[in-house]
Biopython code that builds the backbone (N, CA, C, O; Angstrom):
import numpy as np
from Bio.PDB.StructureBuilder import StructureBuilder

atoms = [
    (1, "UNK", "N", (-5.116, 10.885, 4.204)),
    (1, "UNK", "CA", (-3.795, 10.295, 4.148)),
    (1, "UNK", "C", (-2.768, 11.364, 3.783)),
    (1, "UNK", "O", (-1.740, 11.166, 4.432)),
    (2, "UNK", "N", (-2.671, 12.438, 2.970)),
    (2, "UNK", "CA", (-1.880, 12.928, 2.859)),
    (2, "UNK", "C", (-1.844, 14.531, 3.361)),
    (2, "UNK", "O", (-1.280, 15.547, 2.956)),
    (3, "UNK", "N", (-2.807, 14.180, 4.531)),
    (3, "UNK", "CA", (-2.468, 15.510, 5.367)),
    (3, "UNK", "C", (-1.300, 14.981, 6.384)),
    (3, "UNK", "O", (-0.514, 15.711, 6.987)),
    (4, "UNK", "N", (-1.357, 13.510, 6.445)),
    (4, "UNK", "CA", (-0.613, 12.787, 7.642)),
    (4, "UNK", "C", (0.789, 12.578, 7.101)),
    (4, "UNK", "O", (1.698, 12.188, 7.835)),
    (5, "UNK", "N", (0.990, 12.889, 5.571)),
    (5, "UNK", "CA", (2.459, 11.995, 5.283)),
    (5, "UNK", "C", (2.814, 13.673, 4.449)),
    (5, "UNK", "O", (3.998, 13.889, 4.711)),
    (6, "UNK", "N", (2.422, 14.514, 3.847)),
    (6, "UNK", "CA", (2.763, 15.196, 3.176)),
    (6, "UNK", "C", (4.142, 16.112, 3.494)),
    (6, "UNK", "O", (4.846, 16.553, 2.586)),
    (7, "UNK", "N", (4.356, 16.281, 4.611)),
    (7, "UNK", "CA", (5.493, 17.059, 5.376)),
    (7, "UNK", "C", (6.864, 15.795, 5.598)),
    (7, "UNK", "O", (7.977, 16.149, 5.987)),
    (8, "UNK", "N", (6.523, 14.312, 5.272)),
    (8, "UNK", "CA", (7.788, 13.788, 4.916)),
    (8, "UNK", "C", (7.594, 13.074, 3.693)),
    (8, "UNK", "O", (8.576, 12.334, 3.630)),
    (9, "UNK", "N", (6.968, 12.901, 2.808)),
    (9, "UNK", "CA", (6.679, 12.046, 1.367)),
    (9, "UNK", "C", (5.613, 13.147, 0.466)),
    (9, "UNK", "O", (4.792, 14.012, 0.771)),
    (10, "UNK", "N", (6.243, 12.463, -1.010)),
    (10, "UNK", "CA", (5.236, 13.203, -1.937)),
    (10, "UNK", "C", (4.012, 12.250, -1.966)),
    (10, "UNK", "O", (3.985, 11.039, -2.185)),
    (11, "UNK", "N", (3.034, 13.092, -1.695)),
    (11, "UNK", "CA", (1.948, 12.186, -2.101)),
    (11, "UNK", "C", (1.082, 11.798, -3.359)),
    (11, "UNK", "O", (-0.019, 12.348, -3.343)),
    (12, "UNK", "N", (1.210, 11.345, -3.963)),
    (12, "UNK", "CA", (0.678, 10.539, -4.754)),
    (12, "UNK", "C", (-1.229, 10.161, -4.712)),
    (12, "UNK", "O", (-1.362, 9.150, -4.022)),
    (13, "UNK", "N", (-2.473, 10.609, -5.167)),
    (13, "UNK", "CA", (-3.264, 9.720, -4.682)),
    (13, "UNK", "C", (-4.099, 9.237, -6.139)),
    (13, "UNK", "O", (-4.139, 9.923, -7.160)),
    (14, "UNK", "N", (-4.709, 7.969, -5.971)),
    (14, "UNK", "CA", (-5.711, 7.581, -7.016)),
    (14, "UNK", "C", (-6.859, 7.210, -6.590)),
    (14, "UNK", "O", (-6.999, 6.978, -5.390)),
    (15, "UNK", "N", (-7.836, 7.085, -7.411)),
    (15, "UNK", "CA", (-9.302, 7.219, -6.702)),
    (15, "UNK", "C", (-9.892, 5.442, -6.550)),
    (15, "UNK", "O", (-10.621, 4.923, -5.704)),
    (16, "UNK", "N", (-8.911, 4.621, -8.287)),
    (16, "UNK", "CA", (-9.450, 3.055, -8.090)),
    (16, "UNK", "C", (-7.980, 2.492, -8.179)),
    (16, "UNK", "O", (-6.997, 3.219, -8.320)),
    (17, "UNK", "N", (-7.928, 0.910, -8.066)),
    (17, "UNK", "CA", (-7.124, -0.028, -8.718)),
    (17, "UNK", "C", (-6.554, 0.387, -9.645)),
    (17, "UNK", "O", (-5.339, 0.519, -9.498)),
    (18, "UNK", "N", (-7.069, 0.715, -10.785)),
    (18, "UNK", "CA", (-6.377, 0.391, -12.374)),
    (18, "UNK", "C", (-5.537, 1.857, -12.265)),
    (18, "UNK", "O", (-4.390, 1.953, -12.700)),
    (19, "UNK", "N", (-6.144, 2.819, -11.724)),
    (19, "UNK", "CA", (-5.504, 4.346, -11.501)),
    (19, "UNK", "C", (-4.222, 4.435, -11.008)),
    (19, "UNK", "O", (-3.227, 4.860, -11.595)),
    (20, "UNK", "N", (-4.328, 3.952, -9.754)),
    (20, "UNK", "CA", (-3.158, 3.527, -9.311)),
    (20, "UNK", "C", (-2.118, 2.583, -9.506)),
    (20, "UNK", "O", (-0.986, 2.651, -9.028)),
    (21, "UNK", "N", (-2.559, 1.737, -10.206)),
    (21, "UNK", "CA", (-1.196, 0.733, -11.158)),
    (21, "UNK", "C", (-1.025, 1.898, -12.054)),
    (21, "UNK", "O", (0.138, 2.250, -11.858)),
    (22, "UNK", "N", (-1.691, 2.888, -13.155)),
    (22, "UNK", "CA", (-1.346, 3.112, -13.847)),
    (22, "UNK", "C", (-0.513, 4.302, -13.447)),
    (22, "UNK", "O", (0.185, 4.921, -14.249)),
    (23, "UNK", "N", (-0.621, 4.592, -12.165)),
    (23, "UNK", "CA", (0.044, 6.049, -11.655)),
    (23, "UNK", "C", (1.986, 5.215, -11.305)),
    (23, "UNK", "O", (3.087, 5.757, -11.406)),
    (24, "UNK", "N", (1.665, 3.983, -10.958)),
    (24, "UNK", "CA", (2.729, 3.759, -10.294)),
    (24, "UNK", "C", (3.679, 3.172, -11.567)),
    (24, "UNK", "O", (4.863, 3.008, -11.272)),
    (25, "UNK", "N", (3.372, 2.916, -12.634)),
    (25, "UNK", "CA", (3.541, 2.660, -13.559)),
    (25, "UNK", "C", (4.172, 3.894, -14.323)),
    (25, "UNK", "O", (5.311, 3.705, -14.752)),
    (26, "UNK", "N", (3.488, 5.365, -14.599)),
    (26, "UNK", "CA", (3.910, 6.636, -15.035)),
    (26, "UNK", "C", (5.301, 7.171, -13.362)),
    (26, "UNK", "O", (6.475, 7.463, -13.589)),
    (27, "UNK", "N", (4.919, 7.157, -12.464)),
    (27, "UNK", "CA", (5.821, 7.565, -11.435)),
    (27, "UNK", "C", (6.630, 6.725, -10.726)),
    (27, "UNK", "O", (7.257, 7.353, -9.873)),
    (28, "UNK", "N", (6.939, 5.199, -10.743)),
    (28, "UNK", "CA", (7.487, 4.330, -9.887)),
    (28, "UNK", "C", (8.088, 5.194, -8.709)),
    (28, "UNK", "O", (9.019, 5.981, -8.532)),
    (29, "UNK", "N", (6.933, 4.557, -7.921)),
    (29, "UNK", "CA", (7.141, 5.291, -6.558)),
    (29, "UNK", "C", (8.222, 4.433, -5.591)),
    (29, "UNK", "O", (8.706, 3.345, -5.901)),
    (30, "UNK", "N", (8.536, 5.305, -4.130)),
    (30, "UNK", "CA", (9.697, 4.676, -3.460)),
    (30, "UNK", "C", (8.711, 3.091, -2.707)),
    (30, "UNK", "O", (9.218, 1.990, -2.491)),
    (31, "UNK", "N", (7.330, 3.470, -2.471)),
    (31, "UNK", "CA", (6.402, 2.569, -1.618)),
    (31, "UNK", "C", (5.082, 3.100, -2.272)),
    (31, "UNK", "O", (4.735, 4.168, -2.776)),
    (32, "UNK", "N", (4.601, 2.098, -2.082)),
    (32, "UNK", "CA", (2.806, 2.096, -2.354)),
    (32, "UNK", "C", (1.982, 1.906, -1.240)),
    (32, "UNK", "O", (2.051, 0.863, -0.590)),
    (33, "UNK", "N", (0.911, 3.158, -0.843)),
    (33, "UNK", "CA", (-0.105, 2.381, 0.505)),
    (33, "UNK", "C", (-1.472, 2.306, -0.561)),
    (33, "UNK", "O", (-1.923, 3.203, -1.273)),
    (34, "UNK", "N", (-1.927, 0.947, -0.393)),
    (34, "UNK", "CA", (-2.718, 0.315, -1.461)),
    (34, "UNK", "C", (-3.994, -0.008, -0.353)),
    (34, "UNK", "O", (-3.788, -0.708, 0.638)),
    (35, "UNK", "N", (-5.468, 0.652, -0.676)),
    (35, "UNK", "CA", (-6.623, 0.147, 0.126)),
    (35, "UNK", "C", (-6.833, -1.013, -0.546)),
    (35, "UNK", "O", (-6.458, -1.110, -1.715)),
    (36, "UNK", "N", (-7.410, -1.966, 0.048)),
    (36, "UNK", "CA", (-8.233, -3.238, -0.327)),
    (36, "UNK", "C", (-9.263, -2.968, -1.311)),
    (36, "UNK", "O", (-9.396, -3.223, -2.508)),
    (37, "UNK", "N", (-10.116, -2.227, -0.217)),
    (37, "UNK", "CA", (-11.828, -2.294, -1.035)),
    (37, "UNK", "C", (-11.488, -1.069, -2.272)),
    (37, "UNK", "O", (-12.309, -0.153, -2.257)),
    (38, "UNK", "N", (-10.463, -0.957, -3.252)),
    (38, "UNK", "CA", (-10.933, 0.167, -4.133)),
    (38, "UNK", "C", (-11.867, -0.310, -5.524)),
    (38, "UNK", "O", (-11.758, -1.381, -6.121)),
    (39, "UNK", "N", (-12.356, 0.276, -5.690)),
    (39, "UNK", "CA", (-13.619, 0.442, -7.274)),
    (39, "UNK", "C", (-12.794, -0.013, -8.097)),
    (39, "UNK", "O", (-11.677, -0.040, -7.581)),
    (40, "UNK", "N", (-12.802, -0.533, -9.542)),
    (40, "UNK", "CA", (-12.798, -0.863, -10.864)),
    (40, "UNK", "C", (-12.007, -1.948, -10.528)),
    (40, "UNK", "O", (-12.468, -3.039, -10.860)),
    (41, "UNK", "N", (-10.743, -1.941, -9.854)),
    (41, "UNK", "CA", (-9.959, -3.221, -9.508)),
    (41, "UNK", "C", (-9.379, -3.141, -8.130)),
    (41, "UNK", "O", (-8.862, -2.087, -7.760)),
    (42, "UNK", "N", (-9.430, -4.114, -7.405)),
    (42, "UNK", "CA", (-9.697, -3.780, -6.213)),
    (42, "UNK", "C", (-8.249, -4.432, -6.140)),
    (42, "UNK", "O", (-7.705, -5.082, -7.033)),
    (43, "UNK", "N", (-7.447, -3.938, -4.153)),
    (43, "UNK", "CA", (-6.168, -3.704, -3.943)),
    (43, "UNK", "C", (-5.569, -5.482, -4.100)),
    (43, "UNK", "O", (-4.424, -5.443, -3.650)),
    (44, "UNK", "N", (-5.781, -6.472, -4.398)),
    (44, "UNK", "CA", (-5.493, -7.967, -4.376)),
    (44, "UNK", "C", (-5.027, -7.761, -5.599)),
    (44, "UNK", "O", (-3.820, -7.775, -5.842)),
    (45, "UNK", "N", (-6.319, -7.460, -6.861)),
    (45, "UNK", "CA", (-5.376, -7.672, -8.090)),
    (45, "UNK", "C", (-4.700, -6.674, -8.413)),
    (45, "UNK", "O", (-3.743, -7.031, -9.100)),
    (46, "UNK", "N", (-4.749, -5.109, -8.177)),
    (46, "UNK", "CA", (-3.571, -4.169, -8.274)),
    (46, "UNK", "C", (-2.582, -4.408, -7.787)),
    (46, "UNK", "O", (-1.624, -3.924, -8.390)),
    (47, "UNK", "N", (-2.228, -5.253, -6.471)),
    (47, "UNK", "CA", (-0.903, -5.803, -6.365)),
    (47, "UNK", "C", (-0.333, -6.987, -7.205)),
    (47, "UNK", "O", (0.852, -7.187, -7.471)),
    (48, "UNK", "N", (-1.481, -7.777, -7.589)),
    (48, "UNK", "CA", (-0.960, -8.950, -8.751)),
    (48, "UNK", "C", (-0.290, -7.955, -9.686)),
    (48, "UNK", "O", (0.904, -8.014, -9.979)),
    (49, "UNK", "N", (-1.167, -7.008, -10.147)),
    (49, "UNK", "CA", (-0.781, -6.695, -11.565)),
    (49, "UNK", "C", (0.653, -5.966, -11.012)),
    (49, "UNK", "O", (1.575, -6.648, -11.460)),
    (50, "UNK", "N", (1.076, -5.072, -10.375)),
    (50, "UNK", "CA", (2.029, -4.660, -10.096)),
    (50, "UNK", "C", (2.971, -5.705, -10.063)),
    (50, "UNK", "O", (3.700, -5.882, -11.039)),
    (51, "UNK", "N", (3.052, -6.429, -9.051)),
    (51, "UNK", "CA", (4.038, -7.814, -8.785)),
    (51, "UNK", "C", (4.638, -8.373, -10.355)),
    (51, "UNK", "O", (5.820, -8.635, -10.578)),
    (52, "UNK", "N", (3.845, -8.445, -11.057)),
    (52, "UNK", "CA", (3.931, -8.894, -12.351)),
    (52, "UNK", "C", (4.958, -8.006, -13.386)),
    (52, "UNK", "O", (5.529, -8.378, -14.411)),
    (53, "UNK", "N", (4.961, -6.881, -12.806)),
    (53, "UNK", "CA", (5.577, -5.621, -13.595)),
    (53, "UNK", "C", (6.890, -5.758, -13.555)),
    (53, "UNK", "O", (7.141, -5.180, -12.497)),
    (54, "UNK", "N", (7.951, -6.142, -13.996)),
    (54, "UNK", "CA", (9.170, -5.971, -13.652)),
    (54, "UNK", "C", (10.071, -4.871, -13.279)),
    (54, "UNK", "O", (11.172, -4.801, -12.733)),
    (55, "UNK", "N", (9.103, -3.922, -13.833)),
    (55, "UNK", "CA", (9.848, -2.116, -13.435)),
    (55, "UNK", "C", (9.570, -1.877, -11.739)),
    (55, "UNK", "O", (10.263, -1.421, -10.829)),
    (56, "UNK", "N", (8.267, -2.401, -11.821)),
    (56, "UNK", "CA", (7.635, -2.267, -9.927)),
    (56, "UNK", "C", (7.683, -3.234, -8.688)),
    (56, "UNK", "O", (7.573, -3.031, -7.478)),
    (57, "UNK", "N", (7.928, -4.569, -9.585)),
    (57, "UNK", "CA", (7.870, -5.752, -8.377)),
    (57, "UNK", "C", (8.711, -5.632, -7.427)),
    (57, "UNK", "O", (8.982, -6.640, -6.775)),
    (58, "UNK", "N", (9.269, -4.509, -7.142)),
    (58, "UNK", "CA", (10.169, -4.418, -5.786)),
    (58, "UNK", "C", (9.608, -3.611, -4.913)),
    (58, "UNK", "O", (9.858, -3.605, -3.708)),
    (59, "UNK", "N", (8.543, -2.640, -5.693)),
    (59, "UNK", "CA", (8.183, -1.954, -4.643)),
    (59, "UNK", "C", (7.421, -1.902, -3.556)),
    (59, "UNK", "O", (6.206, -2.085, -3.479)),
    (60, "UNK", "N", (8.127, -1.664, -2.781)),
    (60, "UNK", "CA", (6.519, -2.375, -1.223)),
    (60, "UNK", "C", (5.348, -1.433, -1.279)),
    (60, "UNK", "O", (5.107, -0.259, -1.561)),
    (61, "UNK", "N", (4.708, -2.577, -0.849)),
    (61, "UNK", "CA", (3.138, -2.076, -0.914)),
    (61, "UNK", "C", (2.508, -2.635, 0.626)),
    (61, "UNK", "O", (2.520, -3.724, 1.201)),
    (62, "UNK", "N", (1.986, -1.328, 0.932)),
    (62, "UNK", "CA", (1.382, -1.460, 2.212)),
    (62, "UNK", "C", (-0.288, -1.704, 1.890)),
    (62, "UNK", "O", (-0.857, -1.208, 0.917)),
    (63, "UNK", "N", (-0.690, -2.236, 2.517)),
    (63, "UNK", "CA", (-2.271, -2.550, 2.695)),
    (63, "UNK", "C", (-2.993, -1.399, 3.656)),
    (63, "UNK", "O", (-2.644, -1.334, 4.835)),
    (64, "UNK", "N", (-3.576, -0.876, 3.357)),
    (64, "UNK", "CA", (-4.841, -0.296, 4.298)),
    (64, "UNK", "C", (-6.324, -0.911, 3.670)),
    (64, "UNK", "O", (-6.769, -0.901, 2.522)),
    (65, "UNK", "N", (-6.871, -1.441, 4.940)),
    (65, "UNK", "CA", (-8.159, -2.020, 5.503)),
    (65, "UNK", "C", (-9.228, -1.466, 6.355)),
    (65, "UNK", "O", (-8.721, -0.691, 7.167)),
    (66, "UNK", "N", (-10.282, -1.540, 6.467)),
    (66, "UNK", "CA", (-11.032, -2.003, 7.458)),
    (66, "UNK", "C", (-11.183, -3.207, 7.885)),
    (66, "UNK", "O", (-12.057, -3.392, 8.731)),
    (67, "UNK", "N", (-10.377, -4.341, 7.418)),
    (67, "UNK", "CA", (-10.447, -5.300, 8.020)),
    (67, "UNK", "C", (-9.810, -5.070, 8.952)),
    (67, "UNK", "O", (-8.790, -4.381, 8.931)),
    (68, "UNK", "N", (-10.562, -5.896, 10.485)),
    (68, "UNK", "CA", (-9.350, -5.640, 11.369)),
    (68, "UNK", "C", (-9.295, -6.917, 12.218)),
    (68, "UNK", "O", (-8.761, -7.054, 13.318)),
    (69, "UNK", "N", (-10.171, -8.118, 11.244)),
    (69, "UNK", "CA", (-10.909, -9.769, 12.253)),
    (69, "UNK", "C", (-9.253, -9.946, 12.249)),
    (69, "UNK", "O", (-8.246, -9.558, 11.657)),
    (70, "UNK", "N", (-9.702, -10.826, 13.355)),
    (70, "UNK", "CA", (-7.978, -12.184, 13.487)),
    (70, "UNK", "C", (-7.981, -12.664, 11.902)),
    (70, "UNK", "O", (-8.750, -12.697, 10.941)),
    (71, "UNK", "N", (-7.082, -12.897, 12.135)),
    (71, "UNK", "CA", (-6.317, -13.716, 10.709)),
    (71, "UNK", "C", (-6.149, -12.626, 9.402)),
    (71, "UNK", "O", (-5.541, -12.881, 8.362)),
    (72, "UNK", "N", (-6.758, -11.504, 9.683)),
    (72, "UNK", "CA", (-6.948, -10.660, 8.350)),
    (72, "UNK", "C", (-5.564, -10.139, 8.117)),
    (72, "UNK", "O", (-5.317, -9.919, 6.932)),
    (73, "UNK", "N", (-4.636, -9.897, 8.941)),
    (73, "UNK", "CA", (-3.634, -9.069, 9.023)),
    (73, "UNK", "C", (-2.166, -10.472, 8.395)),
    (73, "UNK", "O", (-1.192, -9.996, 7.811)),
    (74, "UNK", "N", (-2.219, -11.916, 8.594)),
    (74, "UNK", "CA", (-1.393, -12.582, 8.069)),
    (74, "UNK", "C", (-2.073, -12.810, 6.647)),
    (74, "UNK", "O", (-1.351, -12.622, 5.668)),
    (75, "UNK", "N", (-3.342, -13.182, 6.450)),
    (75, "UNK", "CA", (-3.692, -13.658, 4.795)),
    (75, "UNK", "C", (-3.479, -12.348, 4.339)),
    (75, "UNK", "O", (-2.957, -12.475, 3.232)),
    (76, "UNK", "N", (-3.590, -11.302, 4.571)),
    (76, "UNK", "CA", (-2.713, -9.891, 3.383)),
    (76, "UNK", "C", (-1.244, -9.967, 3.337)),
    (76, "UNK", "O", (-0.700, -9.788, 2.247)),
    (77, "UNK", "N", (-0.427, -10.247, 4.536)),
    (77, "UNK", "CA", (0.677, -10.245, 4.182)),
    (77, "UNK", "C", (0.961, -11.467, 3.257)),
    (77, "UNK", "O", (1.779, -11.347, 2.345)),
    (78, "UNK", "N", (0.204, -12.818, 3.507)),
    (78, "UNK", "CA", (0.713, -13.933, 2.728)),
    (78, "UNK", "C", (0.440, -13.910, 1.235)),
    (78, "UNK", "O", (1.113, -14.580, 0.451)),
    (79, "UNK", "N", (-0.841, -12.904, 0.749)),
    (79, "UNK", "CA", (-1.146, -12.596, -0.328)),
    (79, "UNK", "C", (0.421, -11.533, -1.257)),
    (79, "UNK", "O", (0.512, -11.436, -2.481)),
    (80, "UNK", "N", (1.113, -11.097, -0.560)),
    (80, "UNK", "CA", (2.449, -10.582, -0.546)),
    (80, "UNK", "C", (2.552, -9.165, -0.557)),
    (80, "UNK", "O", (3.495, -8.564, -1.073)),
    (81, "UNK", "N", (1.491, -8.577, 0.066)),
    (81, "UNK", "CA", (2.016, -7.346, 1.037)),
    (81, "UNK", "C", (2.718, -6.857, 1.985)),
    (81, "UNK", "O", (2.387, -7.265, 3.098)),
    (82, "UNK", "N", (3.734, -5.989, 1.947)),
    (82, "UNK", "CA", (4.737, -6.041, 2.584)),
    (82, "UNK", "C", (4.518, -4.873, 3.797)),
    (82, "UNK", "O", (5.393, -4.192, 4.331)),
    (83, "UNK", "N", (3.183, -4.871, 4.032)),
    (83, "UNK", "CA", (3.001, -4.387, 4.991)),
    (83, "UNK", "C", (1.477, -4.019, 5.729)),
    (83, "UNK", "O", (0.665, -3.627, 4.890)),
    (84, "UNK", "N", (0.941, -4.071, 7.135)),
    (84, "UNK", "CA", (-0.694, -3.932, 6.979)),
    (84, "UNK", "C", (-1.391, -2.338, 7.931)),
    (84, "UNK", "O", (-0.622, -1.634, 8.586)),
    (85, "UNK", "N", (-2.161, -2.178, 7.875)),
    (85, "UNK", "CA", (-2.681, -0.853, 8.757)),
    (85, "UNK", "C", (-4.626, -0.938, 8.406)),
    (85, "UNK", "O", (-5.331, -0.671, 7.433)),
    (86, "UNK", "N", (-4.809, -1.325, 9.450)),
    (86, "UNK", "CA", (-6.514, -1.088, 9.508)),
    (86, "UNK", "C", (-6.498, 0.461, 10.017)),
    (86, "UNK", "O", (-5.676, 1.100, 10.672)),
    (87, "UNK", "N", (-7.782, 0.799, 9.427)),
    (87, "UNK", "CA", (-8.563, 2.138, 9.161)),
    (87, "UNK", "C", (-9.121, 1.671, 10.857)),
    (87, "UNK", "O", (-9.532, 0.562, 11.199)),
    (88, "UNK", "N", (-9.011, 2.574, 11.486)),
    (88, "UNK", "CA", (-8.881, 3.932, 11.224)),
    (88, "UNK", "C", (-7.588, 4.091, 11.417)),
    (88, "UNK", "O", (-6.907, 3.339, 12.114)),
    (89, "UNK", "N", (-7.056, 5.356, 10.640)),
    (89, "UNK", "CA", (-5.158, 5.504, 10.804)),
    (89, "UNK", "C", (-4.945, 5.778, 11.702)),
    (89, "UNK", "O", (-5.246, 6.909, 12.086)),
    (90, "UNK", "N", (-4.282, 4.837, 12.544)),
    (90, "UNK", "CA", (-3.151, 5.982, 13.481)),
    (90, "UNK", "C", (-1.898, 6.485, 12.509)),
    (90, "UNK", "O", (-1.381, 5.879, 11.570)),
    (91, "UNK", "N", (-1.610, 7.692, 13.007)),
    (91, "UNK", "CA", (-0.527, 7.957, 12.465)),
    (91, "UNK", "C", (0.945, 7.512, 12.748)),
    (91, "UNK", "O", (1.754, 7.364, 11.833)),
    (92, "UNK", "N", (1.320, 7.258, 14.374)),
    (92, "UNK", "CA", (2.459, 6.842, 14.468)),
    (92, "UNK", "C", (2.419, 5.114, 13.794)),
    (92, "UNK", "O", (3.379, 4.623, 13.201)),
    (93, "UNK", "N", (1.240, 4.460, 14.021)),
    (93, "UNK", "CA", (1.037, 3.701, 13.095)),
    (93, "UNK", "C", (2.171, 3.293, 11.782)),
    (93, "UNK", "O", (3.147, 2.620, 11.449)),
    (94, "UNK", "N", (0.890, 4.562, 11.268)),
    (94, "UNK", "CA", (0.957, 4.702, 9.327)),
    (94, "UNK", "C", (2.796, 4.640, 9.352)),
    (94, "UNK", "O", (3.285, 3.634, 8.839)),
    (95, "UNK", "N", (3.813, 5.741, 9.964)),
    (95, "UNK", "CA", (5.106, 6.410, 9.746)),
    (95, "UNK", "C", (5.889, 4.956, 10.260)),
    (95, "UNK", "O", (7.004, 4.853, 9.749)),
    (96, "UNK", "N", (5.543, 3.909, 11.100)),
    (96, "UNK", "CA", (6.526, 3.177, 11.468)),
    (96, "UNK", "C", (5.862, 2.364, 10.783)),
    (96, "UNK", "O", (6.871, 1.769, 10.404)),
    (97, "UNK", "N", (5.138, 1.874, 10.343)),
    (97, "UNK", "CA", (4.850, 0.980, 9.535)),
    (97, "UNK", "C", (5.309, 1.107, 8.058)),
    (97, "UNK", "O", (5.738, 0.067, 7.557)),
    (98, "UNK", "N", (5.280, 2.442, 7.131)),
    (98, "UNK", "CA", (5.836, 3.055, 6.553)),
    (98, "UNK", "C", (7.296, 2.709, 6.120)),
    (98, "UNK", "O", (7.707, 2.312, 5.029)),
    (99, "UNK", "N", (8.135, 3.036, 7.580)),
    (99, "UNK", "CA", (9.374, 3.230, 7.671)),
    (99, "UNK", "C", (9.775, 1.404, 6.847)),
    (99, "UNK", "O", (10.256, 1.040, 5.774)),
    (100, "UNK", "N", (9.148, 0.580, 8.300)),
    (100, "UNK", "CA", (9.692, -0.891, 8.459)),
    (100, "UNK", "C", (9.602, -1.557, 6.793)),
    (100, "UNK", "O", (10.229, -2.569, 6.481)),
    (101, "UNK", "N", (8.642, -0.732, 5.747)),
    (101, "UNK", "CA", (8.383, -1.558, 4.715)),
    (101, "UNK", "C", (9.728, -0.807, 3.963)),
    (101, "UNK", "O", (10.348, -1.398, 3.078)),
    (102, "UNK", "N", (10.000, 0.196, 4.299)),
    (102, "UNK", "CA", (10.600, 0.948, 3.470)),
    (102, "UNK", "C", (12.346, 0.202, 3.632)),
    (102, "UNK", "O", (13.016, -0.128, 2.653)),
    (103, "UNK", "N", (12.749, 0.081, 4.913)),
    (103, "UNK", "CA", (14.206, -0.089, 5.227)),
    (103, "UNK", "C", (14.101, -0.997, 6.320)),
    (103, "UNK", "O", (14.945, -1.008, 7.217)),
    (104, "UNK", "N", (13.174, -1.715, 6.301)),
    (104, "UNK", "CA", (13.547, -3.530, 7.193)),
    (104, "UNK", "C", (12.954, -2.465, 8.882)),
    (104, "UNK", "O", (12.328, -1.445, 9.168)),
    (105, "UNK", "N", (13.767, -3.716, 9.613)),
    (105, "UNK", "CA", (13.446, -3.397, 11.271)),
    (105, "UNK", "C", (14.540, -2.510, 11.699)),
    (105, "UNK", "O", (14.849, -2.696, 12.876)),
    (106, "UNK", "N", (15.212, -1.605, 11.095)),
    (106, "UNK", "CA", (16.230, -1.286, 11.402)),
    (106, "UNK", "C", (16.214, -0.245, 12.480)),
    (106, "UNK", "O", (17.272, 0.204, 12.921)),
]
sb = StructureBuilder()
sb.init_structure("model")
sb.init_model(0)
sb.init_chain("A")
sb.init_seg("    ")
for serial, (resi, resn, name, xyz) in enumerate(atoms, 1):
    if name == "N":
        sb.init_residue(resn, " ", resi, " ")
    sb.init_atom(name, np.array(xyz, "f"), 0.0, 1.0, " ", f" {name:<3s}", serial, name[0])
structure = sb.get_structure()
């Protein structure tokens, strides 16, 4: 991921859940790309706990998956991710998907 974004964003990375709330928590970042399946707390309740944060609940958070069944891509957004990308990355992908969470459809 951050051979793909590093030349327009700082990258940021954490290895579980709790790492990354606690990173975004020390750095309030502009956007979050949050995997599903991560170790100790996985990406559902790291976005609860974030959402909950009043310093962070604005910040969008993108989903990356290997899910890629039908329906997987609306129950993440309805869970209130503000954005989705199954593995494997494309990159023009990742950057417009990126963008749209960042500043609408503009």
């Amino acid at each position: 991921m951050w051979a793909l974004l590093s030349d327009a964003y700082t990258v940021l990375e954490a290895l579980d859940g709790r790492s990354g709330v606690d990173q975004a928590r020390r750095h309030q970042p502009n956007i979050i790309l949050m995997d599903i399946g991560l170790p100790v707390m996985d990406g559902f309740a790291a976005l609860a706990e974030i959402r909950e944060d009043e310093a962070l609940s604005r910040i969008p958070i993108v989903a990356v998956t290997a899910s890629a069944m039908k329906g997987d891509r609306e129950r993440i957004i309805a869970r209130g991710f503000n954005g989705y990308i199954s593995k494997p990355i494309n990159e023009e992908i990742l950057r417009k998907t990126l963008h749209e969470a960042l500043y609408g459809n503009e």
